[in-house]
C-alpha positions in Angstrom: 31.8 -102.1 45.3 34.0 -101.3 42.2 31.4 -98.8 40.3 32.4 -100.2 36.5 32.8 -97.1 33.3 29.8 -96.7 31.2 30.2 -96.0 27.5 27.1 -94.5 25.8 26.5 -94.1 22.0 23.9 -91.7 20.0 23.7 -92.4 16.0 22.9 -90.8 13.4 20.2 -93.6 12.4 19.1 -97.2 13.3 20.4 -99.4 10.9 23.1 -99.8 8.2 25.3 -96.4 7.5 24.6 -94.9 10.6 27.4 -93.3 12.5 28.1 -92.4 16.1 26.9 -88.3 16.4 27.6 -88.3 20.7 29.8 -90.4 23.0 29.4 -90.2 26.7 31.3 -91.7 29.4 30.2 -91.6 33.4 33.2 -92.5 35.4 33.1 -94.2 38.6 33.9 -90.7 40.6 30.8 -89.3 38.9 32.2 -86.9 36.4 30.7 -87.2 32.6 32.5 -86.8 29.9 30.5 -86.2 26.6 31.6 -85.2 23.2 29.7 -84.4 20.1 31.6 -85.6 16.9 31.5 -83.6 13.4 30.1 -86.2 10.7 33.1 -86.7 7.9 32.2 -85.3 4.7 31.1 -89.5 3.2 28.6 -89.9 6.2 25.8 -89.2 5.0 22.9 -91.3 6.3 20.7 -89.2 8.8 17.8 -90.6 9.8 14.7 -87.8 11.5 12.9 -91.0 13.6 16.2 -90.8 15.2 17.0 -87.3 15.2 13.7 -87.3 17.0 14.3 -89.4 19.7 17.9 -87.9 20.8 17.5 -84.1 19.4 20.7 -83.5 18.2 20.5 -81.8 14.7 23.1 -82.4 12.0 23.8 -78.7 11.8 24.2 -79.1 15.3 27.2 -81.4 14.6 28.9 -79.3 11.9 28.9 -76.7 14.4 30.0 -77.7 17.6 31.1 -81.6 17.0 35.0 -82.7 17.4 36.7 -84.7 14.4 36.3 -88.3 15.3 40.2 -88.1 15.1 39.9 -86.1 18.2 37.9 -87.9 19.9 39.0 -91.1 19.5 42.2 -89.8 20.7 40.6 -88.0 23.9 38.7 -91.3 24.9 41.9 -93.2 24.5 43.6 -90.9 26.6 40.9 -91.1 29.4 40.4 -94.7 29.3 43.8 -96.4 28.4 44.0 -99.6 29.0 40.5 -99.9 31.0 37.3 -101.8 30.7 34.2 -99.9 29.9 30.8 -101.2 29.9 27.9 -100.7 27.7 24.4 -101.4 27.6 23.6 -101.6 23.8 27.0 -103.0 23.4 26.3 -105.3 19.8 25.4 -101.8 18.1 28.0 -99.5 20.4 31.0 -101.7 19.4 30.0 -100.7 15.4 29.4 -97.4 16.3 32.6 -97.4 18.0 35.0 -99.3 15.3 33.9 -97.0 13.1 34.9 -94.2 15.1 38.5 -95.4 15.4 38.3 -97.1 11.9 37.9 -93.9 10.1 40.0 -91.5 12.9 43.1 -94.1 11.8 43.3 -95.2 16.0 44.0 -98.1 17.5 41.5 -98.5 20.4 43.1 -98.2 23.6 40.4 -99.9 26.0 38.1 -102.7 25.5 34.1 -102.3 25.5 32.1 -105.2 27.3 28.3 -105.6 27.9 27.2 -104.2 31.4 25.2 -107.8 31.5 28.4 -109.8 32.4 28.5 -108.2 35.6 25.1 -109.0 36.5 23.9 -111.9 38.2 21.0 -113.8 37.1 18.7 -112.0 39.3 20.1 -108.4 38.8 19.4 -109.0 34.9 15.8 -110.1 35.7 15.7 -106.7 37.8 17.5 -104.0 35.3 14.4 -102.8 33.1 12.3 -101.9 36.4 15.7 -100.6 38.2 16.5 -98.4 35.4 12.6 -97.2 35.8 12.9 -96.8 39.1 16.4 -94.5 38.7 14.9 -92.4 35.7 12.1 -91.9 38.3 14.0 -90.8 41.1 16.8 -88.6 39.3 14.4 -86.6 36.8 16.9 -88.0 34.1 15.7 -87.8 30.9 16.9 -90.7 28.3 18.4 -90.5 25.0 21.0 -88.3 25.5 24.8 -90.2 25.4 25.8 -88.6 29.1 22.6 -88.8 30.2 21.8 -92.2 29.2 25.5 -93.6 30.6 25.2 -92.0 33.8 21.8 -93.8 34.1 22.5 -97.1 33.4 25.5 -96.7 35.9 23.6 -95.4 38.5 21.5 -98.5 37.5 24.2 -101.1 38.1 24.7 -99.3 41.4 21.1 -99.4 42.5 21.0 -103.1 41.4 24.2 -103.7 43.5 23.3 -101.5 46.7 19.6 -101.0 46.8 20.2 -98.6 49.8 22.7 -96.8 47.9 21.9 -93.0 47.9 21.5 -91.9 44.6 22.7 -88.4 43.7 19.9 -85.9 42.5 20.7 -82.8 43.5 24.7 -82.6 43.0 24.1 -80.7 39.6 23.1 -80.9 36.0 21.3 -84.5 35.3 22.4 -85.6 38.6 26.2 -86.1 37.9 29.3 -84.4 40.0 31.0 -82.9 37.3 30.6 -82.5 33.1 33.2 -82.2 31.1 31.8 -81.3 27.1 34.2 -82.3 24.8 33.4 -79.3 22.2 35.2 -78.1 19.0 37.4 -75.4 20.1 37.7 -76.1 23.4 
C-alpha cells in the first residue's frame, strides 16, 4: 500500500482574514515535520475560539514562528514535485496560497483532498476510523502534526484494518519529529 503525505493546517481564525499559524506534514516513513510560522506585520485577525481549540498563542508565534518565506521554501524543498493530501483541503488550499502568495513562492507540489483516495465505503467509515485511531494512539487533535499524522494513520487503518498502528515509537505516536523553529 503506497501510504499518501498528509498536509495539516492551524489558523489563526475561522473565517475571512485568518492565516495559517502551523503546518505539519506526516510522511509516509513516519517522520513529522511541523513548523510554526511568524504572522507578517498586516495579519492581524486572531480569533481566541480558535486559539482555544489549538493552544498556540500569538506571542507564541512572534517568538518561535519561521517567516512564511521560510517555510514555504522548506515545504517546497521536502515535497517537490509530490502530491500531498489533506483533510480540510477547501480551507487548507487558502490557508496555503496565502502562505506562498505573501512568501513571493511558486508552490512546488500540488495539495488534493484525502477523499479521492477513498472508496465509497472507506468514506462512509473515516469519522468512526479516525475515532477509533485517536482512541488507540492517545493522540490528541488540533495540533497541525498531530492532526496529519492522525488522519494518515486513518487512511492506513481504513486501507489495512490489521495494520499495526504505532503507539509507542515516541512522541504522539510518530518515528521521528523534525520542528521547523526560528533559529534552527
Amino acid at each position: 500500500m503506497d501510504i499518501p503525505i498528509i498536509l495539516d493546517i492551524e489558523a489563526s481564525g475561522f473565517g475571512t482574514g485568518s492565516y495559517p499559524i502551523e503546518i505539519g506534514v506526516a510522511m509516509p516513513d513516519g517522520t513529522l515535520h511541523v513548523w510554526l510560522i511568524r504572522p507578517l506585520a498586516h495579519w492581524t485577525h486572531w480569533q481566541a475560539s480558535a486559539e482555544q481549540v489549538h493552544g498556540i498563542s500569538r506571542e507564541q508565534l512572534l517568538e518561535q514562528g519561521r517567516s512564511p518565506r521560510e517555510v514555504a521554501d522548506e515545504l517546497n524543498e521536502l515535497l517537490a514535485g509530490q502530491v500531498v493530501y489533506s483533510d480540510g483541503w477547501g480551507v487548507d488550499r487558502t490557508w496555503l496560497a496565502l502562505l506562498f502568495h505573501e512568501a513571493g513562492v511558486l508552490q512546488g507540489f500540488k495539495l488534493d483532498t484525502i477523499y479521492g483516495l477513498l472508496a465509497e465505503a472507506e468514506l462512509n467509515q473515516w469519522s468512526g476510523e479516525r475515532e477509533e485511531v485517536l482512541r488507540l494512539t492517545g493522540m490528541v487533535q488540533h495540533r497541525a502534526g498531530t492532526d496529519a499524522m492522525v488522519i494518515q494513520k486513518t487512511f492506513i487503518h481504513l486501507k489495512n484494518p490489521q495494520a499495526e498502528l504505532e503507539t509507542d515509537a515516541g512522541p504522539a505516536g510518530t518515528r521521528k519529529i523534525n520542528l521547523h523553529r526560528a533559529g534552527s
